[in-house]
N, C-alpha and C positions, 0 to 999 in steps of 0.2 A: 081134078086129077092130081094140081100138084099136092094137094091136103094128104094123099092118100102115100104120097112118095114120103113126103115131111112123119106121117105118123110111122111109118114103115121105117125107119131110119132110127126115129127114136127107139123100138121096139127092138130093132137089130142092133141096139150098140150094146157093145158089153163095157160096164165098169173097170177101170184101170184097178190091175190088182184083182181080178174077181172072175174069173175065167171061166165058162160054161153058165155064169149066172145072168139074162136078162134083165136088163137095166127096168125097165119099167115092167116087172110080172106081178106086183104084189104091192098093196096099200103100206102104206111106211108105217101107217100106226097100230091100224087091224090085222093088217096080212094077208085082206082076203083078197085071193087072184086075180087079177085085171086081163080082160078078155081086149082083145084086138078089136072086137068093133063098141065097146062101151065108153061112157068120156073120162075122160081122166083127169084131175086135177089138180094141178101144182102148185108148189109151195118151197119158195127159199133155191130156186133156179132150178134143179132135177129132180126135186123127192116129188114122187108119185101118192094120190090120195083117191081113194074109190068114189069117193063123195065129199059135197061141201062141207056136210058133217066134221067127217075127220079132218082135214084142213083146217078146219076153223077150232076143231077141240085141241090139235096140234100149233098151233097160233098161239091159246091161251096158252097151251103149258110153258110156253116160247118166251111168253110174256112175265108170267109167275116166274120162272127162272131168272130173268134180267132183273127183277125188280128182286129179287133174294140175294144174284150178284153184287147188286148198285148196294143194296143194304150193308152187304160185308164190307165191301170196298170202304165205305162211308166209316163204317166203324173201326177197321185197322187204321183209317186214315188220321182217324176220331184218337185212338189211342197211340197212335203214335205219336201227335203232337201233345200228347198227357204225356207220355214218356220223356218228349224233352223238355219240359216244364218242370219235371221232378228231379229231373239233373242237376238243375241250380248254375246254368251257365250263368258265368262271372265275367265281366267285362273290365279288364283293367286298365287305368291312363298313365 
């Protein structure tokens, strides 16, 4: 009984900012509608997934992203210390 209150609760909350829209009615990646008695799958605290599927194809994208972040990051970091090397700081005694 209490599974039944707990899933009732998430269905009835609505997003801050987002009025008349049900929090959990639709796959975050598909779209496709999420019925009240089918499972549902989460991913990254509230986002809703129809299936393992798409959770898991939304993981990789999650992943690929971080790793094209980490790569930029690396390289402004990369040229920035190129930039103060071609400055020519001078140390004088």
């Amino acid at each position: 009984m209490a599974a039944s209150v707990a899933c009732a609760f998430f269905f009835d909350a609505e997003p801050v900012g987002e009025p008349g829209m049900l929090a959990l009615d639709a796959c975050a990646l598909c779209a496709k509608p999420l019925a009240r008695d089918s499972d549902v799958f989460m991913y990254r605290g509230d986002t809703p997934y129809c299936s393992k599927e798409c959770r898991h194809e939304q993981m990789q994208l999650d992943a690929v992203s971080a790793r094209q972040a980490a790569r930029r990051l690396q390289r402004f970091s990369a040229g920035a210390e190129s930039g103060r090397a071609h400055q020519g700081v001078s140390v004088s005694s």
